[in-house]
N, C-alpha and C positions, 0 to 999 in steps of 0.2 A: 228584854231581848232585842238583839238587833233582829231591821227589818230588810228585806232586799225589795228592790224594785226593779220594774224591766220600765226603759225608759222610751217614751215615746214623744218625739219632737211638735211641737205645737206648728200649728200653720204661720210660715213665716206673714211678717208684720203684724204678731195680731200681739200687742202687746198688754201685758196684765201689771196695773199697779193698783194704786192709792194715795188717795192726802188725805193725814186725818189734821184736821184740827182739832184745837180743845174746847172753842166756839167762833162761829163766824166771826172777824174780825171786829167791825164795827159797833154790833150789838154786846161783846163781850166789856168792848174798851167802853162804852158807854155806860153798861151796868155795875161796872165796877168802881165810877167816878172816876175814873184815871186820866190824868192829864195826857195827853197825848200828842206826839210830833206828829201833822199832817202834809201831805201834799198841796198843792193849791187845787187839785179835786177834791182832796178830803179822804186820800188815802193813806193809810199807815206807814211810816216811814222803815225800813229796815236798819235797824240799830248793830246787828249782830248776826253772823251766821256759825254754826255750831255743828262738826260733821261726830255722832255716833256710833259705835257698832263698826268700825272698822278696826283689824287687826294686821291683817298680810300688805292690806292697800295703804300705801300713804296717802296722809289727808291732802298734800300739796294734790295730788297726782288726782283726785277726785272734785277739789276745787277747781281744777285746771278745768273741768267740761261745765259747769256751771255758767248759767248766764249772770244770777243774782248776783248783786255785790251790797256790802253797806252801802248805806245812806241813795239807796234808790227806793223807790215807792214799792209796795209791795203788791207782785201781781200772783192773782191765781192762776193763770195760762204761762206766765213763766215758768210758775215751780213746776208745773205739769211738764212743761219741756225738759226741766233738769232733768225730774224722774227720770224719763225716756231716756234720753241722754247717759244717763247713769247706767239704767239697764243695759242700753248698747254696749257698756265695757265689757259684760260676757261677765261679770266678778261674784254678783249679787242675786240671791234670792229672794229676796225682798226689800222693799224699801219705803219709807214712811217720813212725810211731812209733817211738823209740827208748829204752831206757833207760841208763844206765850211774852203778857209785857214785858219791856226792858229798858230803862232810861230813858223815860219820856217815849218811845218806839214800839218797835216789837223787836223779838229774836226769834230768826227764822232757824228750826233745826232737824238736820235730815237725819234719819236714825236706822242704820242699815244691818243687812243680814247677812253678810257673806257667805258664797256659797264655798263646800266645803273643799278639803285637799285632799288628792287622789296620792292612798299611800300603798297603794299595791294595782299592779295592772297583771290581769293573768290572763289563759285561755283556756277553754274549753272545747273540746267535739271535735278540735284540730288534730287528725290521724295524719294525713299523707305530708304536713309543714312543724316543724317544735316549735316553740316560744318565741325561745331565741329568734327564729327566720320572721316571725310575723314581726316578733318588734322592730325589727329593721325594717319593716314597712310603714311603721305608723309613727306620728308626731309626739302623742301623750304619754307623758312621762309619770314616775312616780315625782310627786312636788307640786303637780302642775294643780290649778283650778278644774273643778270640776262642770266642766263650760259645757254644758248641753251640745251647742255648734260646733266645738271642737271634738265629743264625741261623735255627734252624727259624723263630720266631717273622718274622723279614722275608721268608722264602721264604712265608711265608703271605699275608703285606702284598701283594709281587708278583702273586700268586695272585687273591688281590681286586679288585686294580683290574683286572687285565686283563678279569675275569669281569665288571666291573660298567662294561666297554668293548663286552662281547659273545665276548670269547675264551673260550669256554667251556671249553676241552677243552684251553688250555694247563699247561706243565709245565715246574715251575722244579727247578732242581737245584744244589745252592751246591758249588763244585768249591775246596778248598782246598789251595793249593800252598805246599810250606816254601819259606820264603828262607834262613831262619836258624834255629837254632834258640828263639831267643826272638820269629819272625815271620815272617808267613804273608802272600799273597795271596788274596782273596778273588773269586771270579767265580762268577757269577751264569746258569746255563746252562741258557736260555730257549728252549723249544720253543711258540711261539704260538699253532701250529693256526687252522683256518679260524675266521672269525667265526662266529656262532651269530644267527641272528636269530628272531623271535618270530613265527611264522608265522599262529595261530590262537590266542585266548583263547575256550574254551567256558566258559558258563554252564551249570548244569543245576538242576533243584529248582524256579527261579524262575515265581513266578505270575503274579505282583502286581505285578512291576515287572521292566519289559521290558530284556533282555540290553543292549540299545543305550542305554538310562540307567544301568544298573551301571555298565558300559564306561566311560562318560564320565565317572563318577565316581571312576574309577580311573588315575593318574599310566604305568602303565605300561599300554604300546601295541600294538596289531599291527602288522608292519612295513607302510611304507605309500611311495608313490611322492613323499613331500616329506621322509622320516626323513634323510635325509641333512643339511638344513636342521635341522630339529625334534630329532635324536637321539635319536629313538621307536623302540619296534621291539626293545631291546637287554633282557633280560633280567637284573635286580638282585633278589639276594636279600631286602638291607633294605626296599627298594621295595615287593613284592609282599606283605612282611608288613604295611607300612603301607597298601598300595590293600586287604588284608581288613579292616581298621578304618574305612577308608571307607567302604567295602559296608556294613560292619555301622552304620556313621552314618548313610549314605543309608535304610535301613531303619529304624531308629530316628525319620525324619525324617518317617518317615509311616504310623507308631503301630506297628509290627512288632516291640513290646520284647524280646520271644523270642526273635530269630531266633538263628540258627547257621551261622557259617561254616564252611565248612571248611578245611584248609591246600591249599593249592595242589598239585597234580598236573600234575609237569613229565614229560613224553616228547619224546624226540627222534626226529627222522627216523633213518630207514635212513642217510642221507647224512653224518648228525650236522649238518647246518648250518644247521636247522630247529629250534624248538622246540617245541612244543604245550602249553599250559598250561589246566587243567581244575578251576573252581574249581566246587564244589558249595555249595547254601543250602537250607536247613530255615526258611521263612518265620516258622511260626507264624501266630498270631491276628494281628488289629488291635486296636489300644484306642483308646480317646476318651478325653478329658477327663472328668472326672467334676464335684465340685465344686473348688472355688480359693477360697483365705480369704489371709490375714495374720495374722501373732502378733508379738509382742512390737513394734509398731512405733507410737512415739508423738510423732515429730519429723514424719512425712506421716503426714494420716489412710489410710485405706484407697483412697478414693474416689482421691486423688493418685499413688495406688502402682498403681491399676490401668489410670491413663493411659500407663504404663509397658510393662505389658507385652500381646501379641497373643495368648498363651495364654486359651484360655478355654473354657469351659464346653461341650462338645458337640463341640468340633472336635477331629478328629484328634491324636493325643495327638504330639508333633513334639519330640524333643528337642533338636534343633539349635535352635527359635525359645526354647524354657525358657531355654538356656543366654547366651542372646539377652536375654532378660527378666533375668535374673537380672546381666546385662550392664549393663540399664539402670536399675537400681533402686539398684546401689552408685552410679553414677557421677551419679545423683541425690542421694544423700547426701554422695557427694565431692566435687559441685562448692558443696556449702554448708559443708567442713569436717571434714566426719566421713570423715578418712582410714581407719581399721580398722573401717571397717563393714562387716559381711558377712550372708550372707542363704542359711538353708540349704534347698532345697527338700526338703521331707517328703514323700513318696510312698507310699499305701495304695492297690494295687494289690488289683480286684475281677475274679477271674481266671472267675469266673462271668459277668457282666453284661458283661464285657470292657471295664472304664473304669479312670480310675487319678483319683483325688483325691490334690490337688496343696494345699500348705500352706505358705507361704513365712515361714520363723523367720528373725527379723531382729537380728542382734545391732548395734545403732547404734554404740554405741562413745561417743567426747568429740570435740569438734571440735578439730583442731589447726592449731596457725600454722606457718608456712613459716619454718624455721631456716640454716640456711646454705645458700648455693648456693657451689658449687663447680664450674670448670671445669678442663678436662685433656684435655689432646692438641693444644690450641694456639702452636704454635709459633710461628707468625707473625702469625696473626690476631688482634690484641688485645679483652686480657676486653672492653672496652665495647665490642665491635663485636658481641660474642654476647648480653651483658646486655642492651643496648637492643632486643633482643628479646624478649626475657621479657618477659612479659604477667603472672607474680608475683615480688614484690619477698621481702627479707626482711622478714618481722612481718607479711607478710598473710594473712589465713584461707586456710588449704591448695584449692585449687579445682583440681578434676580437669580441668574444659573447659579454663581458661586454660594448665594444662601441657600439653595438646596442642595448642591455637593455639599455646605460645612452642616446641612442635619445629617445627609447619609453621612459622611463618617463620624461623627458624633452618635447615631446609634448604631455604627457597627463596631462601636468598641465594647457594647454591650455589658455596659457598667448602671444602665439604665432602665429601668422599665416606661419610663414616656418620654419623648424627648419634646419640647416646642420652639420654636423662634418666629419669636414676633417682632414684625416693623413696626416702627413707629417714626412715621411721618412728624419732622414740626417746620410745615412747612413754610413760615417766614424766615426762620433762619435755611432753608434749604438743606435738612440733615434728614436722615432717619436713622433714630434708635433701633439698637435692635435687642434684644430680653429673650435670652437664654432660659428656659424652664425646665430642669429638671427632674425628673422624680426616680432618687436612687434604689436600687435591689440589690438585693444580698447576693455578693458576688465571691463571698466565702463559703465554701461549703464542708461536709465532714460526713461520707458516704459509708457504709460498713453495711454489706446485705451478699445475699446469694441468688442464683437465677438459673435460667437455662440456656444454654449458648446453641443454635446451630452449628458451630462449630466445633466449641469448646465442650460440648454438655453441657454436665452440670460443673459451675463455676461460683467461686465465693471471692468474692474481691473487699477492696477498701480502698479510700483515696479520701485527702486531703488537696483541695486545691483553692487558691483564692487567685483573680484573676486581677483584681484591683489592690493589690499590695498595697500598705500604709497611704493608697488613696493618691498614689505615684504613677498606678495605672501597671504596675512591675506584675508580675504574668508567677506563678508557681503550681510544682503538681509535683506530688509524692504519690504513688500508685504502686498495689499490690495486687493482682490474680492470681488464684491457685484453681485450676481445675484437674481432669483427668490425665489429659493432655499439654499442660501448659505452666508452669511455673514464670512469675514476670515482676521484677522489682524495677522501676523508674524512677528518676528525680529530673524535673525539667525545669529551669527557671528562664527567664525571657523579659528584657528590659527593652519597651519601646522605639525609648530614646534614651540610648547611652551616653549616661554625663550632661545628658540635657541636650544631647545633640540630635538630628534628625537622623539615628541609624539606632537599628533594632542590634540586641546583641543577644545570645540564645547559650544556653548551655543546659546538658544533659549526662547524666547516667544512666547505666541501665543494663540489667543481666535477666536473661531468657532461656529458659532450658523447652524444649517444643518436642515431643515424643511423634513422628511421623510412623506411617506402618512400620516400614523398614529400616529406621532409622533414630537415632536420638540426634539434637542438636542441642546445645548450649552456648550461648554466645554472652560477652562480659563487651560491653563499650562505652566510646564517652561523644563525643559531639561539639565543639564547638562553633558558632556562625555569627556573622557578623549581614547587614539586610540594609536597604534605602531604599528610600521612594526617587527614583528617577525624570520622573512626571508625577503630574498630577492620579494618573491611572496605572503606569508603568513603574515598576517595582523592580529589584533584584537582590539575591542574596548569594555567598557561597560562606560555606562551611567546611569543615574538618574533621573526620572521621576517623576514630583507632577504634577496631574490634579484634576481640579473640574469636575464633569459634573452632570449638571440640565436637566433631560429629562420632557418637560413642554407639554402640550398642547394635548394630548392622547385622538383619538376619541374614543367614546363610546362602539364603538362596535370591539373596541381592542384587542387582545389578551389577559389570564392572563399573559404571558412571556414577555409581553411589561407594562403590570399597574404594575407590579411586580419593575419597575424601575425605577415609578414616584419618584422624588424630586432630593436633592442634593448628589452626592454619591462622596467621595474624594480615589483616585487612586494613591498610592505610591509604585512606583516599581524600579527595577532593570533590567538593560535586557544588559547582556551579549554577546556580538558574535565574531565567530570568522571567517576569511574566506580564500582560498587560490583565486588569480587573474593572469591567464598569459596572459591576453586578452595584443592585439598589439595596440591595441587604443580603452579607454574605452567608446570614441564617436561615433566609425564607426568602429568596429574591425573586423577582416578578419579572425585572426585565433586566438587559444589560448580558455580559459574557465576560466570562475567563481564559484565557487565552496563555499559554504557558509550556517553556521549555523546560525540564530537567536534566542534570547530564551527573555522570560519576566517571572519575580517573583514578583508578584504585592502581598503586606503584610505588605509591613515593614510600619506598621501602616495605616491608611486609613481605605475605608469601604469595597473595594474588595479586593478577594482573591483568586486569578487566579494564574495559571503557562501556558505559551505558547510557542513554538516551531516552529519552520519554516527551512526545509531543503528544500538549492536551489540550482539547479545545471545546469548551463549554460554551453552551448561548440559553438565553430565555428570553420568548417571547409573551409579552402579554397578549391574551384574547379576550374574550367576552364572561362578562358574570364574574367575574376577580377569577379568573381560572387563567392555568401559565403552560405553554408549550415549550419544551426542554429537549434539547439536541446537545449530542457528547461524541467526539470523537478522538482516540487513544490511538496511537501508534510507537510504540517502543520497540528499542533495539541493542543488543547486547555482545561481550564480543570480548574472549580472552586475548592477549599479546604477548609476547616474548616467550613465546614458548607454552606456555599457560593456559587453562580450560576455565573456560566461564564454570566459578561456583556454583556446585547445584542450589545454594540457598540464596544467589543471586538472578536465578532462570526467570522465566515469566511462567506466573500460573493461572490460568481465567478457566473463570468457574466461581460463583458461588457470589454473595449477595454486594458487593463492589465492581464484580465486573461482569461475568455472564449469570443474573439472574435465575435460579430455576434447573442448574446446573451443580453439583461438588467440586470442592478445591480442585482445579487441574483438571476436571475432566474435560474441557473444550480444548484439549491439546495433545501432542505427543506422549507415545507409548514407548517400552525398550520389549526386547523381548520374550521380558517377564510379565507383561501387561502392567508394568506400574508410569505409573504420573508422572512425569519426569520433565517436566517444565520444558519451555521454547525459548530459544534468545532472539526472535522476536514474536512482537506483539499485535494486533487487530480488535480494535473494541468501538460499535458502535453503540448508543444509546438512545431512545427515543423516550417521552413521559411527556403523559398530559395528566396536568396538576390541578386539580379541583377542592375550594372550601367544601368540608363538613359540617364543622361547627364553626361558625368564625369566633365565638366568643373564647373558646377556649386552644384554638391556632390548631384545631382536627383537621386534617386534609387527607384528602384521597387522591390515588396516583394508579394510572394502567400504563402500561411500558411495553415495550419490544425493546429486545436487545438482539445482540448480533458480535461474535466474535471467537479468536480462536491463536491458540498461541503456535507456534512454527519451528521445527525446528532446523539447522544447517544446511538438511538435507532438502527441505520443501521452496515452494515459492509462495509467495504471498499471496493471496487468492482472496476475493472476496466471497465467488461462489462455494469457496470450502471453508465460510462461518457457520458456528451452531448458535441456531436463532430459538427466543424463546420467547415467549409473553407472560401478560400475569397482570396483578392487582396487587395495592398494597397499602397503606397507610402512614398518615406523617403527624406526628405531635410533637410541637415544642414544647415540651413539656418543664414543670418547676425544674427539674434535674438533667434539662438537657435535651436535645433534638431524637428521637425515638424513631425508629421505621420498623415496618412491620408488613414483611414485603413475600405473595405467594406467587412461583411463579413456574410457568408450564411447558415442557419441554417438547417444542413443536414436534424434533424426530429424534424418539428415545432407541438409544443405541441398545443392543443385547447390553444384560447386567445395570440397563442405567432406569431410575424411576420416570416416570412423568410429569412429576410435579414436584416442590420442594417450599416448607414453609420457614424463613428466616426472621432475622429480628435483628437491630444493631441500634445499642446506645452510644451517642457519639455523634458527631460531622455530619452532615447531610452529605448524600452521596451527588 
């Protein structure tokens, strides 16, 4: 029968071998008459060495740790050292020295046991992780040796992650059972124990700066009633040594150079399933700024180096903004070429007057050009679909702004899941490489589900789209919706760069039947545009528009402004725009704004005759914590001619989860007097959002907003005290399939017949 064993690691160095011989050397060679090769002490010569008992190990690879060699004398404290030596390879079970005569000599031979091969790794007692997840944590494999220190070592790996899950108090035990004698089963025998959660983080010591700004300064959290979302709450060792180098930053940040942390002080409940964690600070002084000078710098005089940085004279001495300063004084010298330029801040610290004079050594360096660029990890996307982003070529002066403009657009063409560029300095020839690293994602997709629309209902769609075409970077989408309200077929496709030239070209299909209260529409069109980048940030396109639209099915007790547009009316326009974009990512951007005219001249033949306008103006501020401040502002305007009435299906409608938040299609606008919706030709939309990480691993964010807006019609003026304002809360995931919101939000003054609150949702476009 096989036998199992639970394995228990020996105290390291204490090592266990043996030499046997078959009799002492001297006394054997002597009794047997044997002629004998001696040393000139009179020790036995080594004629021969002989490795045994090995099968998986090559003998080269086992001689290689040996001291012995033929024809050296033979010692008993060397072979002792092989032994040892041997053992340290982790391979063997035992091992045994031999000697016996051999031409005139001896032959010395090691006769080994190898330990055996792990052909199955399982687990055990593991409920809340499967197999599969642990083996991604551990090194040992099926194949491998069964190396004692290699299983301690993944019984520790187990051990970690579960701790650095919340399992505090679990316990692993590697249970190994023979199959064979040259191979074992391994299992892995997991006792998990309760979760452990973080019940309380105390401060103590602090003066200066209040528990609840540490706190937030610091990654790891007190359990809280959204940690289940958030994964706050769970106690990590690495973690909490990193949140004291943030304390001790946050301190730093507002002249406390002294301070003292302490290590953290962990107690657990009576219950064990509590943690208490007790971190202590020794403040110290404040310091100020003292004086600030320059040295060695003769490419910016002084006066240009101190537009650079916000350190200065008298204010709180702030290490976090120095390293800031010191941030922006290279990348002033880097974006004119002086790639190795560095700048070391000298510090004489006045522990009396409590100031620190600050002296920035600038070593400039030689300006260098831009040497090869190289790309890598493209598999399908071809090199000129990534070069024609780059904003530096090869042979042109190295410039630090233009390498980070050619990563943003490089990942907003979002054909990528990580983008890199890396310099590389060679600086005798005065060049720097630079190494494009890619890592592609599927940018074809094939959607077929159903869902629930705030607006549409319930809704079953499909789409086909690839956004990286044969790896051309060529844009495509076929799209179907069908819900209660909405029939909608699309075909769009979208070339970049047309013909290889720098101008985007677009074309579209697309028919829409849209069931309104009192009304049916149906519209059949096509689209085509032609687009350039006119700067580097500045952008323009116009386009060309033919629609039908059949407004069919008009109840009775309709409006005239709605029978007014029964049958088939054809729509031939132009629409012009132009826009400026310095957003840092047009997916999830942080900082940077959009800035953007639309305009439409609907005439050139057809049955309306409209002109429409749309000014929009986006901005994003970064703030603190990776959290973003987002301002929006809309104004549109609209306007029949020659005789002709602005389209009701060209009116403005605000309301609803695009422009007033918390509000229905239309209701933040004009009434007829049938009380129906009846859109404005013109527009008012303000927006406000503070954007907050959830999860950062998986791009969760969270968002509370105020809006503000209200559509007008011919008869009104523009007002801003007559906006309907609204707030709310809401959610953002970039999700495998696409940018998600999930947005609730509250209608500060609810009109007769209007609700209070409204919860939406839209896949698609960040708003």
């Amino acid at each position: 029968m096989s036998k199992e064993k639970t394995f228990i690691p020996l105290k390291p160095g204490k090592i266990y071998c043996r030499i046997i011989f078959a009799l002492f050397p001297l006394i054997f060679l002597i009794s047997a008459n044997i002629n004998i090769s001696e040393s000139a002490e009179g020790v036995p010569i080594i004629k021969s060495i002989e490795i045994k008992g090995n099968k998986k190990i090559e003998t080269e690879t086992i001689q290689s740790k040996i001291k012995n060699r033929v024809s050296i004398p033979f010692s008993q404290e060397t072979v002792q050292q092989d032994i040892k030596s041997l053992y340290g390879l982790g391979y063997f079970d035992d091992i045994e020295a031999e000697i016996e005569p051999y031409e005139g000599g001896i032959k010395l031979i090691f006769v080994l046991k190898e330990k055996p091969t792990v052909i199955s790794v399982d687990f055990q007692g593991n409920k809340e992780f499967d197999a599969n997840k642990l083996k991604e944590k551990i090194t040992i494999t099926t194949g491998a040796i069964a190396n004692y220190s290699l299983i301690t070592d993944n019984v520790e790996k187990i051990i970690s992650f579960y701790q650095s899950e919340g399992y505090w108090h679990v316990k692993v035990i590697p249970v190994i059972k023979n199959i064979s004698d040259d191979s074992v089963a391994l299992t892995f025998q997991i006792d998990e124990g309760p979760k452990v959660k973080i019940k309380e983080i105390k401060i103590e010591g602090n003066k200066a700066i209040s528990s609840k700004e540490i706190k937030k300064a610091m990654n790891t959290k007190e359990r809280w009633l959204f940690s289940f979302i958030t994964g706050s709450g769970i106690y990590k060792k690495e973690e909490i040594k990193a949140d004291i180098e943030r304390i001790r930053e946050l301190y730093h940040s507002k002249g406390y150079i002294y301070v003292v942390i302490s290590e953290s002080k962990v107690t657990l409940s009576p219950d064990k399933k509590n943690i208490y964690i007790e971190i202590s600070v020794s403040e110290g002084e404040q310091y100020t700024v003292g004086d600030m000078s320059f040295k060695e710098n003769t490419v910016f005089g002084s006066a240009e180096l101190y537009k650079q940085v916000k350190t200065a004279a008298g204010k709180i001495f702030n290490r976090t903004i120095l390293r800031s300063d010191i941030d922006n004084i290279l990348n002033l010298y880097m974006e004119k070429g002086y790639a190795r330029a560095d700048v070391d801040p000298q510090m004489e610290v006045n522990t009396e007057q409590k100031f620190v004079n600050i002296t920035f050594s600038i070593a400039e360096g030689e300006i260098f050009k831009v040497g090869r660029i190289d790309i890598a990890g493209n598999q399908k996307t071809r090199d000129k679909v990534i070069r024609r982003e780059m904003r530096l070529d090869e042979g042109d002066t190295f410039n630090s702004k233009l390498l980070r403009r050619s990563y943003q657009r490089i990942t907003n063409l979002n054909y990528f899941e990580s983008v890199e560029l890396v310099p590389k300095p060679r600086a005798e020839e005065k060049l720097v490489d630079i190494d494009i690293k890619v890592k592609e994602k599927l940018t074809g997709m094939l959607t077929v589900g159903g869902g629930y629309s705030s607006v549409d209902k319930f809704i079953v769609m499909g789409e086909i789209s690839q956004t990286n075409l044969f790896g051309k970077g060529l844009y495509l989408k076929l799209r179907g919706d069908f819900s209660s309200i909405r029939t909608n077929y699309s075909l769009t496709i979208v070339d970049p760069w047309f013909m290889d030239k720098p101008i985007s070209a677009s074309f579209s299909l697309y028919n829409e039947v849209f069931k309104y209260p009192d009304y049916s529409k149906q519209a059949t069109g096509l689209s085509v545009g032609f687009g350039k980048e006119l700067s580097e940030y500045v952008g323009g396109k116009i386009s060309y528009d033919l629609e039908s639209v059949n407004i069919t099915d008009v109840a009775n007790n309709a409006s005239s402004l709605i029978k007014e547009q029964i049958g088939k009316k054809i729509t031939s326009s132009i629409s012009p725009s132009i826009w400026k974009d310095t957003r840092d990512n047009f997916l999830d951007p942080t900082t940077g704004s959009k800035n953007a005219l639309y305009t439409t001249l609907a005439g050139l033949g057809g049955d309306n005759y409209f002109v429409k306008a749309r000014v929009d103006s986006l901005w994003y501020f970064p703030v603190i914590w990776d959290t973003t401040f987002s301002l929006r502002g809309r104004f549109g305007y609209a306007s029949g001619f020659a005789g002709k009435k602005l389209p009701l299906y060209e009116r403005f409608y605000v309301g609803g989860i695009n422009t007033v938040r918390g509000l229905g299609f239309g209701v933040a606008g004009p009434k007829n007097d049938n009380g129906e919706r009846i859109g404005g030709n013109k527009e008012l939309i303000f927006n406000a959002e503070y954007i907050f990480p959830i999860k950062k691993d998986i791009k969760l964010k969270g968002v509370m907003f105020f809006d503000a807006g209200k559509a007008f019609d011919n008869s009104e003026t523009v007002s801003i005290a007559s906006l309907r304002t609204t707030t709310g809360v809401g959610l953002r995931w970039m999700s495998p399939f696409g940018p998600i919101r999930l947005e609730w939000g509250f209608n500060i003054s609810p009109r007769k017949d209007e609700s209070r609150s409204k919860i939406e949702f839209a896949i698609g476009g960040l708003f």
